[in-house]
Each structure stands twice: as structure tokens, then as C-alpha cells.
Steps between C-alpha positions, in 0.01 A plus 500: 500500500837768602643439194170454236423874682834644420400383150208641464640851652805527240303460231229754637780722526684382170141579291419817704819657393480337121132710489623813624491809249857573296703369272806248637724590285419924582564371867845325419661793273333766757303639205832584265445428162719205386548293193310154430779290504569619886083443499545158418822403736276640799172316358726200476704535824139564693321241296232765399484402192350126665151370607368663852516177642904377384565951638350339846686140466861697426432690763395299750788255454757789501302595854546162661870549414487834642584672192287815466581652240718860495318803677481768211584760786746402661688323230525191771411167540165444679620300740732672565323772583279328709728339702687819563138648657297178622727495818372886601108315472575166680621695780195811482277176460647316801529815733132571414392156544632527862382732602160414366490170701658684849268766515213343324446207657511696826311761457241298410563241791518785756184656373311156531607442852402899651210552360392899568767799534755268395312308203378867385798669494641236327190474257578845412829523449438170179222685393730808457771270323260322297415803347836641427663423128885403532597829318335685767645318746852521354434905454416548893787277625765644258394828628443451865836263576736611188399873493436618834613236725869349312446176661519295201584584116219566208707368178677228357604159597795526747869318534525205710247338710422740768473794276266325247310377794459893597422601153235224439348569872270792353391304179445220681291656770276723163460155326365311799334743628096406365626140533548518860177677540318148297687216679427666822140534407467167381715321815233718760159405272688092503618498902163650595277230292721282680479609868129445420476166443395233719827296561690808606211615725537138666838525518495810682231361758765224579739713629771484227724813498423789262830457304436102445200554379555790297834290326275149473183588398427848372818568299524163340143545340559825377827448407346357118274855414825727643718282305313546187482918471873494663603296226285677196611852638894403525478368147351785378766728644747398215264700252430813747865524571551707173286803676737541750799384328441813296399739795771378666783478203578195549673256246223237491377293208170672603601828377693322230192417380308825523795624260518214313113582384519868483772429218370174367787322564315172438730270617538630800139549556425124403783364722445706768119428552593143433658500823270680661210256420750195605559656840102538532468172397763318703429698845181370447563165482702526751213598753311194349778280604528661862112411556574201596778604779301714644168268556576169363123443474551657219595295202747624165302424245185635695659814630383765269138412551 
């Protein structure tokens, strides 16, 4: 199914970029006028002058052997050029993912467990995230801790571990910022349908400790709906990373790819959201597979359902 998906998504992306309006060949010579025998070198060197279907199969095959193509911008191999930025958006994607899970999770624990000032405090402050867009988030933190405060730099990726870390601190914090705000909704709707049911209530009548039961029986069951959102929101980070990679100037395939399409550099813009998709795909699976650790009612085959 992870690899018939991945199939399905590079030739979505493949056609979509096949049907888009303007000439190949006006894209490959930048719009300079040229003569046809250099027409027919690029038409046979980019097999345009083939079948839609033998374009995709070329390409595809070239993909699996992570060959590209050559970015038309920045006279460079693809790859390359990915692998020189993919680093800067495995770690934003990490840090974010983090802290998504940290606070998250217990925000949404700590508002199930004190229900009034506590619960609608907390209630308020996701509602406020929830509604704030990552740009606005990243505009209000660059100005507030960059500007006026100094604690921690605006711009760029940063030399050596603890510097990156302090440069990807503000991103990080932008692009989780809604996400935190779902999880922890999500964990205090799941924890409080749990504390509800019948088993914990007898639990609790029998004396067993609030920690016990809270580990046992109310954060096992919801463990499978948190699991779910946590897992669809961290995947879908890779995409929304390219809003603060560029509000942020960092050197991300994200923003890569926002310049990559503003120029039609195709290749780019095809590999790029090829990877994208996979990392969708994969992190996904990847929560599938965890079902199972985390309740082992819960059977593989049965765990999306």
C-alpha cells in the first residue's frame, strides 16, 4: 500500500506539471531564441519529443536512482541541491515535532485533569493558537524575541549544533505553534471521554492511586485518537515548513521549492514535492505501525480503521 501510494503521487505530480501552461523548451532556454538543432538535442536529452507515459517512465526510473535532472537556476544537480538544504528541514521538522508532543500532549493532559480556572485558561490560550497562521506567528516572535528582546536570532541557519539549535528555536516554535494548540485539544477531548468511562470510575472506587490509574487506563485508551492527529499534523509539517523557512531565511528544501515554482524550475519542483509526498506518506505509516505498541488490541492490518 506505502509504495502503490508513492506511485500514484509521482505520477499525480509527474501529469500535473506535464498539464501546466508553457512551452518546455521556452522553460529550458529561459525564453532566448535558439536554433532547432539545439531544439532537438534538448527535446532529445528531455525525451519531449516521446509519449507522456515513456516522459513519466524515464523519469521515474532516473528518480529511483536519484537522478533529478539539472535545476535550470542554479545550474546544479537536483540532488544536490537538495541534499545541501534537506538537513536545515529534518532538523525545523524534528525541533517542531518536539515540541509539539511536550507541550501538546500536556496541555491537553493538564487541562483534562483541572477542570475550571485551570482547564479555561488553558482552553483559551489553544483557542488563541488555533487561530493564529504560522506567518503570523513567525512575525510576532521575530519581533518580540529578535527585535526588542536579542534573546535569540531572526535569520539564517547557524554554524554548529548549538547555534543552529538557537536559530531554528523561533521557526520551530512559529511552525508548531497551531499544532500544539490541536494535539492538546484532541489529548483533553480523548483523556476526558476516558475519565468517564465505567472501568476507570471503578478503578477509582477501589482505591488505586491517581497516577496508576491515570498511566493504566485512561492514557492507554486515548493513546490511539492522540496518536492519530499527532501523527497527521507532524507529517504535514514537512509541507508547512516552506512558510517559515522563507519568513525565517532559512536554507530549506521548503523554500527551495517556493523558488523552484516561482521560476519554473521543473525539476526541482517535481523532485522536491516528490519528497515531500514520501515523507507524508512514510510518517504515516509509521503511526500505523506504532498502533500496535501502543494498545496491542489493536491489530496492523486493522489499524487504520
Amino acid at each position: 500500500m506505502l509504495f502503490a501510494s508513492l506511485l500514484v503521487a509521482s505520477f499525480a505530480i509527474y501529469g500535473a506539471l506535464y498539464l501546466a501552461p508553457g512551452n518546455p523548451i521556452a522553460v529550458l532556454t529561459g525564453g532566448r531564441a535558439v536554433s532547432p538543432a539545439t531544439v532537438r538535442v534538448l527535446e532529445a536529452r528531455y525525451h519531449l519529443n516521446e509519449p507522456f507515459l515513456t516522459r513519466y517512465w524515464h523519469w521515474l526510473v532516473d528518480a529511483l536512482h536519484g537522478n533529478f535532472g539539472i535545476s535550470l537556476i542554479n545550474r546544479q544537480t537536483v540532488s544536490s541541491l537538495i541534499s545541501e538544504r534537506i538537513g536545515t528541514t529534518a532538523g525545523l521538522v524534528a525541533y517542531t515535532a518536539l515540541i509539539i508532543l511536550v507541550f501538546g500532549l500536556s496541555i491537553g493532559v493538564l487541562s483534562a485533569l483541572r477542570p475550571g480556572l485551570v482547564d479555561n485558561l488553558l482552553v483559551t490560550l489553544t483557542s488563541v493558537l488555533t487561530a493564529t497562521p504560522s506567518f503570523v506567528a513567525a512575525i510576532v516572535l521575530i519581533s518580540v524575541f529578535a527585535v526588542k528582546l536579542h534573546w535569540l536570532p531572526a535569520l539564517g541557519d547557524g554554524q554548529g549544533f548549538t547555534d543552529q539549535v538557537k536559530h531554528l528555536t523561533l521557526p520551530a516554535i512559529a511552525l508548531a505553534a497551531s499544532s500544539v494548540a490541536l494535539v492538546a485539544r484532541i489529548s483533553r477531548a480523548s483523556v476526558r471521554e476516558e475519565l468517564g468511562r465505567e472501568h476507570v470510575q471503578t478503578a477509582t472506587s477501589r482505591g488505586l492511586s491517581r497516577r496508576k490509574i491515570l498511566r493504566k487506563h485512561v492514557l492507554r485508551n486515548a493513546a490511539i485518537p492522540i496518536a492519530t492527529v499527532t501523527g497527521l499534523t507532524i507529517a504535514s509539517l514537512f509541507t508547512l515548513a516552506a512558510i517559515v523557512e522563507e519568513a525565517f531565511n532559512l536554507n530549506g528544501i521548503g523554500a527551495a521549492l517556493v523558488n523552484a515554482a516561482e521560476s519554473k524550475d521543473f525539476a526541482v519542483v517535481q523532485a522536491i514535492s516528490l519528497i515531500l509526498v514520501a515523507a507524508f506518506v512514510i510518517t504515516n505509516a509509521i503511526v500505523d505501525v506504532l498502533y500496535a505498541f501502543l494498545d496491542p488490541r489493536v491489530q496492523l492490518g486493522a489499524a487504520a480503521s
